[in-house]
GUKOLBA-705262 format. One record per residue (C-alpha): y, x, z; residue number from 1. Coordinates in steps of 0.02 Angstrom, whole numbers, always signed. Example, Ala and Ser with C-alpha at 12.3 -4.5 7.8 and 13.67 -1.06 7.14 Angstrom:
% GUKOLBA-705262
@north=-225&east=+615&up=+390&num=1
@north=-53&east=+684&up=+357&num=2
//
This chain:
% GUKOLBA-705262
@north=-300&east=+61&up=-1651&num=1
@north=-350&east=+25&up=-1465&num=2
@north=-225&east=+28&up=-1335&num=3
@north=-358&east=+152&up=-1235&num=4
@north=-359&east=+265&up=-1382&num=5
@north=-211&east=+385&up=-1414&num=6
@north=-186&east=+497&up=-1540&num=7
@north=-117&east=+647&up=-1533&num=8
@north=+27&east=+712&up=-1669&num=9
@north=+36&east=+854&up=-1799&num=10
@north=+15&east=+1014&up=-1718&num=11
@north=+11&east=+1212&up=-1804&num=12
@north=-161&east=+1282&up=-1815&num=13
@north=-225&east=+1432&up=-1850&num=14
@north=-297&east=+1479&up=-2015&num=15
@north=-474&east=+1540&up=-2023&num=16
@north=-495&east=+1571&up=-2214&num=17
@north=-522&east=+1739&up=-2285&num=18
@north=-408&east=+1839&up=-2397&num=19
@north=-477&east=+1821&up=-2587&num=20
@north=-467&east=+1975&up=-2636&num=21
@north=-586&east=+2039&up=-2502&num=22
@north=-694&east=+1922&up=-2586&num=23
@north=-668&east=+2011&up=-2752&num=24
@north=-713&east=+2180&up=-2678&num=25
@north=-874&east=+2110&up=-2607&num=26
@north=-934&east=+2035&up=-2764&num=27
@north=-912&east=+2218&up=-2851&num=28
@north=-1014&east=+2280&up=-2718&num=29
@north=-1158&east=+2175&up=-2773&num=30
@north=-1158&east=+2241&up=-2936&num=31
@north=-1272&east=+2386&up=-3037&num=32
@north=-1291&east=+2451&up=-3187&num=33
@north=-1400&east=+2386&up=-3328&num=34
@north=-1436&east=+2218&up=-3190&num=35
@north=-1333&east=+2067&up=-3154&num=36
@north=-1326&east=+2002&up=-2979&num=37
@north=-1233&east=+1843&up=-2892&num=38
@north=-1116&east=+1913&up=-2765&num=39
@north=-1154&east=+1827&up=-2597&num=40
@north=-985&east=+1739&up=-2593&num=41
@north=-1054&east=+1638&up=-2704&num=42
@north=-1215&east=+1579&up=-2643&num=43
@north=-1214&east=+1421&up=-2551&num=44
@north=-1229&east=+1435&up=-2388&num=45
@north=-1361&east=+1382&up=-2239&num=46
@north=-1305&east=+1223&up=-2168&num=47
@north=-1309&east=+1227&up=-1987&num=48
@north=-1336&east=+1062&up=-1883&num=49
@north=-1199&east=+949&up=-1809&num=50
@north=-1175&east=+984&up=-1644&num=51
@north=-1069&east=+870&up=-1512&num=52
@north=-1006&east=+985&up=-1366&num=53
@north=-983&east=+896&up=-1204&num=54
@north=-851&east=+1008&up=-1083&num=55
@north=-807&east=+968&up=-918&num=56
@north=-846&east=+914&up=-711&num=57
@north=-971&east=+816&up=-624&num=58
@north=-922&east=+660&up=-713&num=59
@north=-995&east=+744&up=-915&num=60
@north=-1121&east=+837&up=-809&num=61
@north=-1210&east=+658&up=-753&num=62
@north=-1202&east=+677&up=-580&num=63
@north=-1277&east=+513&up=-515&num=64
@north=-1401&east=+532&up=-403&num=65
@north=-1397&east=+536&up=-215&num=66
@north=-1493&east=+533&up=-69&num=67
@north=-1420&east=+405&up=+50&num=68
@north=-1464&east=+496&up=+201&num=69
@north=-1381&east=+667&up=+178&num=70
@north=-1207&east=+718&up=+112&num=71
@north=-1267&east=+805&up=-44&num=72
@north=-1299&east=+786&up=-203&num=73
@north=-1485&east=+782&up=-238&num=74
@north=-1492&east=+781&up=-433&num=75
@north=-1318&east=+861&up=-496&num=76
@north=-1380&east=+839&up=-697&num=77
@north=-1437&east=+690&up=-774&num=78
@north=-1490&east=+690&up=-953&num=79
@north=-1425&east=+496&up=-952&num=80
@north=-1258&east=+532&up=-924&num=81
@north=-1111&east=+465&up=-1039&num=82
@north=-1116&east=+611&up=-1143&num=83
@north=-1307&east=+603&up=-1176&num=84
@north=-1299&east=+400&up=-1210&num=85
@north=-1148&east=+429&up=-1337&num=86
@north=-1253&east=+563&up=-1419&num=87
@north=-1419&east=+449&up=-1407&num=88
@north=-1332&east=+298&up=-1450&num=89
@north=-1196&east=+336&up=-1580&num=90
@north=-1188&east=+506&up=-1637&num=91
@north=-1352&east=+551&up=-1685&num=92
@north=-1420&east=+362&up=-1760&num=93
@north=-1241&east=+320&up=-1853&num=94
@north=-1166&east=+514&up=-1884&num=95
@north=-1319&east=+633&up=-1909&num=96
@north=-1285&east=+717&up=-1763&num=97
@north=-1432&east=+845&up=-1727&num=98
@north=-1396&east=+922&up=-1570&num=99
@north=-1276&east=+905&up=-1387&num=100
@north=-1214&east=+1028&up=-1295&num=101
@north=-1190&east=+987&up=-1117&num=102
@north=-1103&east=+1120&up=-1032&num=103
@north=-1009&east=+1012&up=-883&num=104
@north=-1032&east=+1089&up=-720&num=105
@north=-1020&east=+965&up=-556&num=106
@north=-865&east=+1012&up=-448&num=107
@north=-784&east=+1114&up=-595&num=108
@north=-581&east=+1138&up=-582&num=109
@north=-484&east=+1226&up=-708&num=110
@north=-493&east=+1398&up=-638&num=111
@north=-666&east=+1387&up=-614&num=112
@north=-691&east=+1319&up=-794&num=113
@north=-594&east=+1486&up=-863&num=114
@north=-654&east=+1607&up=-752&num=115
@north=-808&east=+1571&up=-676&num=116
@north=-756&east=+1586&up=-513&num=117
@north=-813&east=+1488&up=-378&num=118
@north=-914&east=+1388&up=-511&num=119
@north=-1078&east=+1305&up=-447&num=120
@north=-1155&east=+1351&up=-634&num=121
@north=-1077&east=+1509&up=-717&num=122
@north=-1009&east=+1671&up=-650&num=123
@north=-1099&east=+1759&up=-537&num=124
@north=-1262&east=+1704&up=-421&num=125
@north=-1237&east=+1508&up=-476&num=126
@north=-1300&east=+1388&up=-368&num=127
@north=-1372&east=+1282&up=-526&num=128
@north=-1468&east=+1324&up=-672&num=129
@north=-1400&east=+1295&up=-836&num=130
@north=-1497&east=+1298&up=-988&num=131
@north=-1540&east=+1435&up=-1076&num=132
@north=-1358&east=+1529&up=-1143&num=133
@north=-1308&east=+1669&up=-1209&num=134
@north=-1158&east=+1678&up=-1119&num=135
@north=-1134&east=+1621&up=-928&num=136
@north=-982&east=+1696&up=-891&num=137
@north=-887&east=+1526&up=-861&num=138
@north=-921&east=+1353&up=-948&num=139
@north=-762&east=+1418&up=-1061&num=140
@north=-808&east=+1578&up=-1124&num=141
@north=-996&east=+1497&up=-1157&num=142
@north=-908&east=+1351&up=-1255&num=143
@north=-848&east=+1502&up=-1353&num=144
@north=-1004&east=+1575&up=-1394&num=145
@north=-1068&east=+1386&up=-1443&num=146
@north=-935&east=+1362&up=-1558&num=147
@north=-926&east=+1554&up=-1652&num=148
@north=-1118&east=+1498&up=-1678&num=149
@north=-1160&east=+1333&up=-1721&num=150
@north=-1077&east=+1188&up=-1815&num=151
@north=-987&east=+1101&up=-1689&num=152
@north=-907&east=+930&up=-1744&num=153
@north=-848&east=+850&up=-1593&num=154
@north=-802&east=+902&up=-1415&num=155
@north=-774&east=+780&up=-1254&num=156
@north=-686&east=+860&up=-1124&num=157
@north=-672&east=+811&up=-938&num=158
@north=-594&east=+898&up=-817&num=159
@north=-414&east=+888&up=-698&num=160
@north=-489&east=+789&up=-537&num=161
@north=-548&east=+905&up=-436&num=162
@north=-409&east=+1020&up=-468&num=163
@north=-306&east=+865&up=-370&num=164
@north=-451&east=+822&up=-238&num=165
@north=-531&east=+1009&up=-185&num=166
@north=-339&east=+1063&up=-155&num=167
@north=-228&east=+911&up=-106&num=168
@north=-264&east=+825&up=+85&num=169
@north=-237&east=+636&up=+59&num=170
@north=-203&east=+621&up=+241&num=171
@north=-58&east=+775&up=+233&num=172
@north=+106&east=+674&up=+247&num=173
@north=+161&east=+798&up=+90&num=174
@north=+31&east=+756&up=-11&num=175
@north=+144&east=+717&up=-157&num=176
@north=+212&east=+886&up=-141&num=177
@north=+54&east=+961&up=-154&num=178
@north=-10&east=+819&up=-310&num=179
@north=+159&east=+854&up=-404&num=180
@north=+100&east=+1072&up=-391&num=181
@north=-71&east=+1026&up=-453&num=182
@north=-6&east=+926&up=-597&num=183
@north=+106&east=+1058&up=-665&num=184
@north=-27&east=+1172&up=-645&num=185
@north=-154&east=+1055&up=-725&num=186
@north=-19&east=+1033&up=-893&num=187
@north=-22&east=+1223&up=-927&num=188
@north=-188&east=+1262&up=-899&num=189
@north=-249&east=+1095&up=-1043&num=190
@north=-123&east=+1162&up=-1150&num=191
@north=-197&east=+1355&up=-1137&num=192
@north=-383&east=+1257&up=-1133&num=193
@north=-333&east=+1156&up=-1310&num=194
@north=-262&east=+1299&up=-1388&num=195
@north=-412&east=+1407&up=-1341&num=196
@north=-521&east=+1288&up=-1431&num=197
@north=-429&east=+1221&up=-1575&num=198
@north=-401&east=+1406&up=-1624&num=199
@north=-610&east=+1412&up=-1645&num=200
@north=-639&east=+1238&up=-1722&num=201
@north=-560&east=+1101&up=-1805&num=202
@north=-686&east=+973&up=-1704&num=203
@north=-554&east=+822&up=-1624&num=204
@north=-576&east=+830&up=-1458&num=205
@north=-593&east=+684&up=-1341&num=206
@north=-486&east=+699&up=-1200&num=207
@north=-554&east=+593&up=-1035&num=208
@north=-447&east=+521&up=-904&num=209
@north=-503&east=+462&up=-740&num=210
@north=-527&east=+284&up=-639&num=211
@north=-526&east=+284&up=-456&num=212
@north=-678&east=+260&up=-381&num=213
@north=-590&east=+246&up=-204&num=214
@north=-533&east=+46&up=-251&num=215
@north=-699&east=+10&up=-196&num=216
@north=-615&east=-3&up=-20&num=217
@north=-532&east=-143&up=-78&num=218
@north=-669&east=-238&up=-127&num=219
@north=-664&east=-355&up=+59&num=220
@north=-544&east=-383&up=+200&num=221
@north=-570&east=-275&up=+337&num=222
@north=-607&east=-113&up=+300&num=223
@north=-539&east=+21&up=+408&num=224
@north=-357&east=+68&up=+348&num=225
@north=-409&east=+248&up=+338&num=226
@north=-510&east=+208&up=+184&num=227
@north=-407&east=+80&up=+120&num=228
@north=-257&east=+220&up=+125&num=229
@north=-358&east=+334&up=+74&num=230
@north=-369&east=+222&up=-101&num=231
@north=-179&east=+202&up=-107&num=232
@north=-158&east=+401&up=-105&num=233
@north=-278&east=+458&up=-225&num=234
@north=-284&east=+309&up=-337&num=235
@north=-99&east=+342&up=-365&num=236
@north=-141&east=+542&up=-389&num=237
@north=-245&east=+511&up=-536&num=238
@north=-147&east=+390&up=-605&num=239
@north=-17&east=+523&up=-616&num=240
@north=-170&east=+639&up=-674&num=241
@north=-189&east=+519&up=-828&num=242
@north=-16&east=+519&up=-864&num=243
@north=-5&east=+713&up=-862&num=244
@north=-162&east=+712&up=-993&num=245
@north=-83&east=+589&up=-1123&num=246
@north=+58&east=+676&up=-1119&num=247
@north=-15&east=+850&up=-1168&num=248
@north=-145&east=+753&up=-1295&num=249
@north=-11&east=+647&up=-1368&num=250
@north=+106&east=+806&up=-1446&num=251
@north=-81&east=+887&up=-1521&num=252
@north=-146&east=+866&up=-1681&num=253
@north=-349&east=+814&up=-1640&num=254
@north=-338&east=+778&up=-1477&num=255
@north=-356&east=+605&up=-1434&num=256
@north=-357&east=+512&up=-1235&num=257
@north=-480&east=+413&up=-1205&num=258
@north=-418&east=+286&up=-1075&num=259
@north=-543&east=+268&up=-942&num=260
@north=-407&east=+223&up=-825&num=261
@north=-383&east=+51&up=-924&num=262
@north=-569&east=+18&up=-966&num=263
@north=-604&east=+23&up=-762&num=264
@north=-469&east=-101&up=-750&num=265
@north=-391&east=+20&up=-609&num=266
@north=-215&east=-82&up=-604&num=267
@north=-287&east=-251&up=-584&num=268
@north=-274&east=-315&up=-429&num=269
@north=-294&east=-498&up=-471&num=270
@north=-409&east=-595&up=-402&num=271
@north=-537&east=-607&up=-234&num=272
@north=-620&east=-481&up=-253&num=273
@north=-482&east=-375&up=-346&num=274
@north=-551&east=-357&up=-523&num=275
@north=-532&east=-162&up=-504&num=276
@north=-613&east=-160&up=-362&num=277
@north=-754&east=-254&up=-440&num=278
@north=-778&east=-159&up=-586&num=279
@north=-765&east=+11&up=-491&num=280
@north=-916&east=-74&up=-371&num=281
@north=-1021&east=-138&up=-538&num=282
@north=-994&east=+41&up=-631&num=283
@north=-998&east=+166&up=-481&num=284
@north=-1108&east=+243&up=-313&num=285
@north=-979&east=+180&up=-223&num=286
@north=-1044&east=-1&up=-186&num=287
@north=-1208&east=-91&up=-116&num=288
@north=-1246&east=-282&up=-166&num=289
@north=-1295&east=-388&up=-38&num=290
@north=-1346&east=-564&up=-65&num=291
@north=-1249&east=-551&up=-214&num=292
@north=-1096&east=-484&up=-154&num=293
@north=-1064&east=-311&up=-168&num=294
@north=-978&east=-215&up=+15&num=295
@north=-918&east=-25&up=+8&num=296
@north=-1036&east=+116&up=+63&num=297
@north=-947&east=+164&up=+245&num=298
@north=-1019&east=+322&up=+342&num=299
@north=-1144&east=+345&up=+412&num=300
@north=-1189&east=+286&up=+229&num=301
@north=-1143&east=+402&up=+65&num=302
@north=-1018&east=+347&up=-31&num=303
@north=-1017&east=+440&up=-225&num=304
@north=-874&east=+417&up=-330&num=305
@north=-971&east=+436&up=-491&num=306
@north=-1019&east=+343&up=-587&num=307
@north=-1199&east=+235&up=-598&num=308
@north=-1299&east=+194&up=-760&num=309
@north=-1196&east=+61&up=-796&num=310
@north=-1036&east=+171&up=-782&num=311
@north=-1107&east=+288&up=-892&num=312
@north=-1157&east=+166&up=-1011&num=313
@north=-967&east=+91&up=-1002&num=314
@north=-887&east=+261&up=-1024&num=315
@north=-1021&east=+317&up=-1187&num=316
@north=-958&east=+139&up=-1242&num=317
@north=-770&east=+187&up=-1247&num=318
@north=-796&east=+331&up=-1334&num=319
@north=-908&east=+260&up=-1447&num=320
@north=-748&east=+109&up=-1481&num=321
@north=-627&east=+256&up=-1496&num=322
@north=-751&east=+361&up=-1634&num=323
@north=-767&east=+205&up=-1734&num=324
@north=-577&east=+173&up=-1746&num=325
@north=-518&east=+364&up=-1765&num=326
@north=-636&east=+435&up=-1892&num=327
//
């Protein structure tokens, strides 16, 4: 098994078969006199399609697309993203997958994810449109509906980041108070999150950890040593981040990390350029090329931490790697 693929162990789930003799009773309903009729229990059922359910932040949601002269996202959705290439590219071709499910919502934290709170897609007067659902509550409760009503068969979920980078100041000299709160947080709320859906489905779930897009500082002398610390703080935030997600995934049955962290190279910092630096600049918004070297977006200029085609391509990939060798 890959190194960037763990598996989680044996964990208790919940039964969802029906008592037998309720069964019984319903097949003497089905019955009259002087006629003989197949009780439905009995009939085969409708097969429903295989659906892949892709949960998350702006990372599953495709977010990609930016105009270089303003500080804002111009296309939050992308139907190119990672989850849409693993779906294109793998699921439905090699597993007779029919149908995806993206339900990731750009700047999405935990609470937002559950409640719909503060959400930019569910709860109440979203700023984005999200397709047609019958629930928009919060990206949770409509991954409920989803799952109650169509035959789901594998979920990718993405999420922890912003809960670490909308609420913890890099530049606050107790930053690692603030990172250490977050991640404790952040471990009860993926173990009430797991739970929630593992008590629905039997679907493995594909946990995602996160690179660090801010090595891309790194990537030539001279950058200004706010940016450069800014790299050392948050880069060693999701580390921790990652470490908090294996953990949780590694004591569930069907839950399984997929190492992103590792893939991105994000602890390499061989070479000139630094290799992690260079892969972050190859896979990422974070980097232009010029005359075939590639320098950091600085303001006035947008930097974007997500990731570009390639990236998503690289990510789709992984999963792809960790599908083959898991199931």
């Amino acid at each position: 098994m890959p190194d960037r693929i763990v598996k989680g162990r044996k964990a208790k789930k919940v039964s969802k078969k029906g008592s037998k003799e309720e069964s019984k009773k319903g097949a003497k309903k089905g019955a009259k006199k002087g006629k003989t009729k197949k009780p439905k229990y009995s009939e085969k059922p409708q097969e429903k399609e295989k659906v892949y359910l892709s949960l998350g932040d702006s990372g599953p949601a495709g977010t990609s697309d930016t105009d270089p002269d303003l500080y804002v996202v111009s296309e939050p959705f992308s139907s190119d993203g990672y989850p849409h290439k693993l779906f294109r590219n793998y699921l439905k071709p090699n597993l007779g997958y029919e149908r995806i499910f993206n339900l990731a919502c750009p700047s999405e934290s935990f609470y937002s994810f559950a409640s719909g709170d503060t959400s930019l897609c569910y709860g109440e007067n979203p700023f984005f449109a999200m397709p047609d659902l019958e629930s928009t509550v919060s990206q949770l409760d409509s991954a409920i509906s989803i799952i109650k009503e169509h035959d789901v068969q594998m979920i990718t979920l993405h999420i922890g980041g912003n809960d670490l980078l909308r609420n913890c100041d890099p530049a606050d000299p107790e930053v690692d108070l603030c990172v250490a709160f977050q991640l404790q947080l952040i471990s009860v709320n993926l173990v009430g999150t797991l739970a929630t859906l593992q008590n629905l489905t039997d679907a493995p779930i594909l946990l995602q950890n996160y690179y660090s897009a801010y090595l891309a500082f790194n990537i030539v002398p001279g950058i200004p040593e706010t940016l450069t610390g800014l790299a050392v703080v948050i880069t060693s935030a999701l580390i921790n981040l990652n470490m908090v997600l294996a953990g949780v995934a590694q004591n569930i049955e069907g839950v399984y990390t997929i190492d992103h962290e590792s893939d991105f190279q994000t602890l390499d910092y061989s070479g000139t350029p630094p290799e992690n630096a260079r892969v972050i600049c190859e896979n990422t918004l974070m980097c232009e090329e010029i005359n075939g070297m590639f320098l950091p977006l600085l303001p006035p200029k947008k930097f974007d931490i997500h990731a570009n085609s390639a990236g998503h391509k690289k990510m789709a990939d992984l999963n792809i790697e960790a599908i083959k060798s898991l199931f």
